[in-house]
C-alpha positions as CSV (number, residue, x, y, z in Angstrom):
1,X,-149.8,166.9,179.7
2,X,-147.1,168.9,181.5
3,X,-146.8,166.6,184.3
4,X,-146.3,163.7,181.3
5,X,-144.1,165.8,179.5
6,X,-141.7,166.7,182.4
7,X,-141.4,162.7,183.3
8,X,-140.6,162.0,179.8
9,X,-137.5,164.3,179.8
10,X,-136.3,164.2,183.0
11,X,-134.2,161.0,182.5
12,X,-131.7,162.6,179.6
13,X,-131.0,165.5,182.0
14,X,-127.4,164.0,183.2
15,X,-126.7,163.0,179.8
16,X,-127.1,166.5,178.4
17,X,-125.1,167.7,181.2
18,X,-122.1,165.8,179.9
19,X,-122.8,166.0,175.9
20,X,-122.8,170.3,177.2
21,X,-119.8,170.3,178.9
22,X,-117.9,168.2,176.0
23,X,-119.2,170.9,173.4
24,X,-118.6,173.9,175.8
25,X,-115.4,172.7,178.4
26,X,-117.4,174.1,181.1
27,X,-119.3,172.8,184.1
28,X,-121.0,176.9,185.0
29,X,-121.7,177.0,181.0
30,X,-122.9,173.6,180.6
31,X,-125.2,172.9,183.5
32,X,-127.0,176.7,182.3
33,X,-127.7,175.1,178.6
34,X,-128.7,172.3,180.1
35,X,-131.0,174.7,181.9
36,X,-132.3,176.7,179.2
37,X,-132.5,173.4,176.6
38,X,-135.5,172.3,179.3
39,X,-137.2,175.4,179.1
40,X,-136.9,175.6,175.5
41,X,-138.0,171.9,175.2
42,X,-141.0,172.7,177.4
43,X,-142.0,175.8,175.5
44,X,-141.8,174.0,172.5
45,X,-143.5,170.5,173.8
46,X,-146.8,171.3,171.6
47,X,-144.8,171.2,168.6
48,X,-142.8,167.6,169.1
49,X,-143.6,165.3,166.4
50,X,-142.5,162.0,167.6
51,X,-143.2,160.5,164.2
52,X,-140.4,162.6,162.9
53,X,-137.8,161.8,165.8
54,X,-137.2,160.2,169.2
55,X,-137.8,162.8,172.3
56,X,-133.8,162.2,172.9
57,X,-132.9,163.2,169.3
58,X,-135.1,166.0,169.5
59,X,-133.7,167.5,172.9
60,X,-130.1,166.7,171.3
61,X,-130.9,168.9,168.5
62,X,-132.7,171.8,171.2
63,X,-129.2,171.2,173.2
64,X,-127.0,171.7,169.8
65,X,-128.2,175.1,168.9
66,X,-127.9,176.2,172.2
67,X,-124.2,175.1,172.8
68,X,-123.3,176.5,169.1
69,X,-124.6,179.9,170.2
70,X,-123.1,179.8,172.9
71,X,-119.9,179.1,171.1
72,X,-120.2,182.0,168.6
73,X,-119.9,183.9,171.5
74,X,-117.3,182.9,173.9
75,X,-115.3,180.4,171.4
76,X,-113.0,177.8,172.4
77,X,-111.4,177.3,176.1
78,X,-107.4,176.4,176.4
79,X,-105.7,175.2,178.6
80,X,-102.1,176.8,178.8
81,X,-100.3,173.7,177.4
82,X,-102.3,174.2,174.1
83,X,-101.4,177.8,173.6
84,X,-97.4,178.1,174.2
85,X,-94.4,176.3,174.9
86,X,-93.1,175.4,177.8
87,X,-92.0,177.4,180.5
88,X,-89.3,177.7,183.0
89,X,-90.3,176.6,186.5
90,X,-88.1,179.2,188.1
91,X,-89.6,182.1,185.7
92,X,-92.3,184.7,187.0
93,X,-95.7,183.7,186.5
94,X,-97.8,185.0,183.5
95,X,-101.1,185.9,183.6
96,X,-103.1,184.8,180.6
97,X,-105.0,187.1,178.6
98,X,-107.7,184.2,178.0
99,X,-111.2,185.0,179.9
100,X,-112.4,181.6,179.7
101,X,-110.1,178.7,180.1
102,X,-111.0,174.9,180.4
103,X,-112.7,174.0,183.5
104,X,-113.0,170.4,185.3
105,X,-116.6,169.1,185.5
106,X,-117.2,167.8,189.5
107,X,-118.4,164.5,189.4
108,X,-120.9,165.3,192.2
109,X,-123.4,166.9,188.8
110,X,-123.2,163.1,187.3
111,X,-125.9,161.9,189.5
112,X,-125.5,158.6,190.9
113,X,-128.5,156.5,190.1
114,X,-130.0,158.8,187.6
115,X,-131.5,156.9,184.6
116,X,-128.8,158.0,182.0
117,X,-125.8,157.5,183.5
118,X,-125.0,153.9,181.7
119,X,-125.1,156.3,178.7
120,X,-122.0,158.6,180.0
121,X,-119.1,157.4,178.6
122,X,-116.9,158.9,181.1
123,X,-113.7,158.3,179.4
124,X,-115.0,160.6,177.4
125,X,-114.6,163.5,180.0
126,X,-111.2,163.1,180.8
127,X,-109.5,166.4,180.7
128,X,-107.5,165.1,178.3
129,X,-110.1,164.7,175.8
130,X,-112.2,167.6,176.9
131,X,-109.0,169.8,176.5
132,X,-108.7,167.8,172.9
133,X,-111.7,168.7,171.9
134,X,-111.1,173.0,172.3
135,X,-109.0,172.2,168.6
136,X,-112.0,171.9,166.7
137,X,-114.5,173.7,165.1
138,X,-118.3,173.8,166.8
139,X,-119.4,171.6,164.4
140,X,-116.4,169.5,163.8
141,X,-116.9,168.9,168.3
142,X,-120.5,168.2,167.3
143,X,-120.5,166.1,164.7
144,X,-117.6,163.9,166.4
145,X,-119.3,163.8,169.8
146,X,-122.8,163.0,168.7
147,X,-121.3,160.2,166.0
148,X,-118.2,158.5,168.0
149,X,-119.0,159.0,171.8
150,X,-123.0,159.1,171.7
151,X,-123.3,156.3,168.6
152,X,-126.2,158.4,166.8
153,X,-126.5,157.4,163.0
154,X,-125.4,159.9,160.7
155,X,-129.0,161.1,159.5
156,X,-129.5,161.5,163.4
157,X,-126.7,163.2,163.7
158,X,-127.4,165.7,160.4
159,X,-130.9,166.2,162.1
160,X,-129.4,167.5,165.5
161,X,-126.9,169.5,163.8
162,X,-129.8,170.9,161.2
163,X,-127.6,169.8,158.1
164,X,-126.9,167.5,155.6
165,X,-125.3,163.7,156.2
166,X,-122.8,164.7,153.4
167,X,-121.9,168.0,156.1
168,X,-121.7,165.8,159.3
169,X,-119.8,163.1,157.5
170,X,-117.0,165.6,156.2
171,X,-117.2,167.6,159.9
172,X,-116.8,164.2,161.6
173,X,-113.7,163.4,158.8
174,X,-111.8,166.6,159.7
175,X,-112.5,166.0,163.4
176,X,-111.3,162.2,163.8
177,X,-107.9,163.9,161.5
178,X,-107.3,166.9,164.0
179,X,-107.9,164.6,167.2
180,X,-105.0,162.5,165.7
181,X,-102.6,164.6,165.8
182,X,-103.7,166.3,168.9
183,X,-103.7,163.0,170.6
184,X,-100.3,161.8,169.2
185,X,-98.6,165.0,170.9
186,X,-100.6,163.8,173.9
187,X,-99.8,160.0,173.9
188,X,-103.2,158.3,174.8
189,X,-102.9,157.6,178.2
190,X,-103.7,153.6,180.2
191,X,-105.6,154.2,182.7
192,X,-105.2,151.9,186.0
193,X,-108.4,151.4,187.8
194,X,-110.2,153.8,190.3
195,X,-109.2,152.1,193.2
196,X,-105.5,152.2,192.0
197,X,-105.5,156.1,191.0
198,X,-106.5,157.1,194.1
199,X,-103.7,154.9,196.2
200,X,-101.4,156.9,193.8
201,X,-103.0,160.7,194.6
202,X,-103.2,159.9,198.1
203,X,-99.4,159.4,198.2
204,X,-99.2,162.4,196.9
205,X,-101.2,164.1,199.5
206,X,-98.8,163.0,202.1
207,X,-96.1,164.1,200.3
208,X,-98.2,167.3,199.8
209,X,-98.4,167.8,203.4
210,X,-95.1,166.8,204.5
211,X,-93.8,169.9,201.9
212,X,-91.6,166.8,200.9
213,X,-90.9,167.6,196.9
214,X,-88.6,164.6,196.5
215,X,-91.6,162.5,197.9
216,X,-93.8,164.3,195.6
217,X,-90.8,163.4,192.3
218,X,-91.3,159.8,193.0
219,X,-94.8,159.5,192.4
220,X,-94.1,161.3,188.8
221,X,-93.7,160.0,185.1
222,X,-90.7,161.1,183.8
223,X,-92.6,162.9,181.5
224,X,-95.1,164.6,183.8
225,X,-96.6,167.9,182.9
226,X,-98.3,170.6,185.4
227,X,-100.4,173.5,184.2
228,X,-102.5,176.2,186.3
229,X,-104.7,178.5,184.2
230,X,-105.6,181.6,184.7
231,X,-101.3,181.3,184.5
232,X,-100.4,180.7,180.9
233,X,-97.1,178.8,182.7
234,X,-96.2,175.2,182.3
235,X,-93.9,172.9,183.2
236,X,-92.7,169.1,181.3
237,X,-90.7,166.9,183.4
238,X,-90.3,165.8,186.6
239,X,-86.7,167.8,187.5
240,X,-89.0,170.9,186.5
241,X,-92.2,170.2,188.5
242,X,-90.0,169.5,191.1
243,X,-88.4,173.2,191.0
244,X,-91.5,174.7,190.8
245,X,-92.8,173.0,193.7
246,X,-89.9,174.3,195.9
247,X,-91.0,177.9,195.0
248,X,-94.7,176.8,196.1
249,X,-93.1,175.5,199.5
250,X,-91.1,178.5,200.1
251,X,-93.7,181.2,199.3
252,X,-96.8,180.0,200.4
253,X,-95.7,177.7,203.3
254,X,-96.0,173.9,204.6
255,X,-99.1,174.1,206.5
256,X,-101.9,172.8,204.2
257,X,-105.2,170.9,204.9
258,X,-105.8,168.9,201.4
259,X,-109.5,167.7,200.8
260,X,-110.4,164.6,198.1
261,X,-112.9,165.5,194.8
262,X,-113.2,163.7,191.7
263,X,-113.9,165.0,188.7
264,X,-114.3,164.4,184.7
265,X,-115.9,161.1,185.2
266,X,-113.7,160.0,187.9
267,X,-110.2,161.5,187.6
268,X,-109.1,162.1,191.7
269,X,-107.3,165.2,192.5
270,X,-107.9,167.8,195.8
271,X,-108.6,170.7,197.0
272,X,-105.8,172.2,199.1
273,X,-106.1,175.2,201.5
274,X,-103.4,177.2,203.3
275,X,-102.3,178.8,206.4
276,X,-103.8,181.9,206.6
277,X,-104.2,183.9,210.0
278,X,-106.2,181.7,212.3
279,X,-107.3,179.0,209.3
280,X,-106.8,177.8,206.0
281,X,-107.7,180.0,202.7
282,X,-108.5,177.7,199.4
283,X,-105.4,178.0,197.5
284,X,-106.2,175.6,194.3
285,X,-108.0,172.6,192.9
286,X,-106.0,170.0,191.3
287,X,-107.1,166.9,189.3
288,X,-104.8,164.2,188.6
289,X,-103.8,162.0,185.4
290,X,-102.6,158.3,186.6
291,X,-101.0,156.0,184.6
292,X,-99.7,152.6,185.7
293,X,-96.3,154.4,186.0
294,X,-97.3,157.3,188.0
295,X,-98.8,160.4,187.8
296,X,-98.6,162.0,184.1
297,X,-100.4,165.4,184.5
298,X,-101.3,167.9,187.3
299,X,-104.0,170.1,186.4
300,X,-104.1,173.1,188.5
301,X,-107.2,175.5,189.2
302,X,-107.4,178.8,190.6
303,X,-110.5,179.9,189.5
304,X,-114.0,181.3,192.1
305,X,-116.4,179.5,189.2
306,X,-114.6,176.1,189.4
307,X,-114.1,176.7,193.3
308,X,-118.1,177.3,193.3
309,X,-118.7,174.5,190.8
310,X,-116.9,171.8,193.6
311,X,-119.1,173.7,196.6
312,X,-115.8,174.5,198.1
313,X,-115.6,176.6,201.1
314,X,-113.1,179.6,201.2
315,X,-111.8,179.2,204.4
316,X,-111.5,175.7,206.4
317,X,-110.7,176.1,210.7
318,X,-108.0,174.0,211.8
319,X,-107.9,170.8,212.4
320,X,-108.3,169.9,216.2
């Protein structure tokens, strides 16, 4: 029965892992639920009633009340670009009083291969969205997730949420409204394919490496916008970024070893470590928005879970 049981669940383990990280905005957070939603679902395995609902629906609705604890207790996670206005690139840096922030999700946890994965919409990851998503309520996240990116019906979805198809439909109502107007300050972004995206960031890494900023302005939107959490600082435009990125130069230096990851279902972006002593300390992690014109958003980490989350080492030797 236990061996049975375990193969019967194993294949919606990835697909949890995303529907988690969508609720939560955490890779640490969400891969832990997904964690305890398996032990729960085994503890509970007696008492499945497959007459009354498909195993998926069923671990769905374990997963749910997990992530809206979870969300009682740490509530939503910003990024600094939903919180204030813009900031001055040549300003001093602000620490945020936030203790969680948005985090990326690396794509190394979406299994290649695994069963699930043709379920993943991974559009649906995007920072972008993810980041969209921190404007709604728990259940408002919920009911949008479960009904717009995971297609259940809305009795299913009542039945994961534990309420009524009248609540979910009025959740889901208020959601699609507030993701509207989230979204239309955001201007839905075209993306050009992999392949394309990462011609565009690896530009950018030479640039990076070359401390050239004017190489760096060309492969910007006009309308490009950097953030860094933990810093609540942000900058809009490419005249800005560009400023800001002569500071970077000038106080941290011009020797940096850059590494590629991908994240949010396939958003490229690097890890870049700096001269330090006899090597190169991790500085940051930074994932990339491309659109056909160029790069429209620089999304910059500084944070030990997300550096843990990527398997990142702290220091790197120099290159031969």
């Amino acid at each position: 029965m236990t061996e049975g049981f375990d193969r019967r669940i194993e294949p919606f383990r990835t697909e949890l892992l995303a529907y988690c990280y969508r609720m939560l905005g955490s890779a640490h957070d969400a891969e832990d639920l997904v964690q305890d939603t398996y032990l729960r679902a085994w503890r509970a395995r007696e008492q499945y009633d497959e007459t009354r609902s498909s195993l998926r629906t069923w671990l769905y609705r374990i997963a749910t009340n997990a992530c809206l604890t979870a969300l009682d207790v740490h509530g939503r996670r910003p990024l600094p670009s939903g919180l204030v206005a813009a900031s001055d690139p040549l300003g001093p840096l602000v620490q945020g009083e936030h203790a969680a922030w948005l985090q990326p999700l690396p794509d190394s946890l979406l299994v290649a291969g695994d069963p699930a994965g043709a379920v993943i919409d991974r559009s649906s990851l995007r920072l972008a969205f993810a980041a969209a998503l921190q404007h709604l309520s728990a259940r408002q996240r919920g009911a949008l997730i479960l009904r717009d990116v995971l297609s259940f019906s809305a009795s299913e979805a009542a039945d994961i949420l534990g309420t009524t198809v009248v609540s979910v439909n009025s959740s889901l109502q208020r959601a699609r409204t507030r993701l509207k107007e989230v979204e239309a300050r955001q201007e839905g972004v075209v993306e050009p394919s992999a392949a394309e995206q990462r011609v565009w960031v690896d530009r950018y890494m030479r640039a990076f490496e070359l401390a050239d900023v004017e190489g760096l302005k060309r492969l910007l939107t006009e309308d490009v916008v950097m953030e860094m959490p933990p810093m609540l600082n942000w900058f809009a435009g490419r005249g800005n970024y560009g400023l800001f990125m002569e500071w970077v130069f000038e106080a941290a230096g011009k020797d940096w070893i850059l590494q590629e990851i991908t994240a949010n279902g396939g958003q490229p972006g690097f890890a870049a470590y700096v001269r330090s002593g006899d090597g190169y300390g991790l500085h940051t992690l930074q994932v990339f928005t491309v659109t056909a014109e160029g790069i429209s958003r620089n999304s910059v980490f500084q944070d030990p879970d997300v550096f843990a989350a990527f398997g990142l080492p702290q220091r790197l030797e120099p290159r031969p």
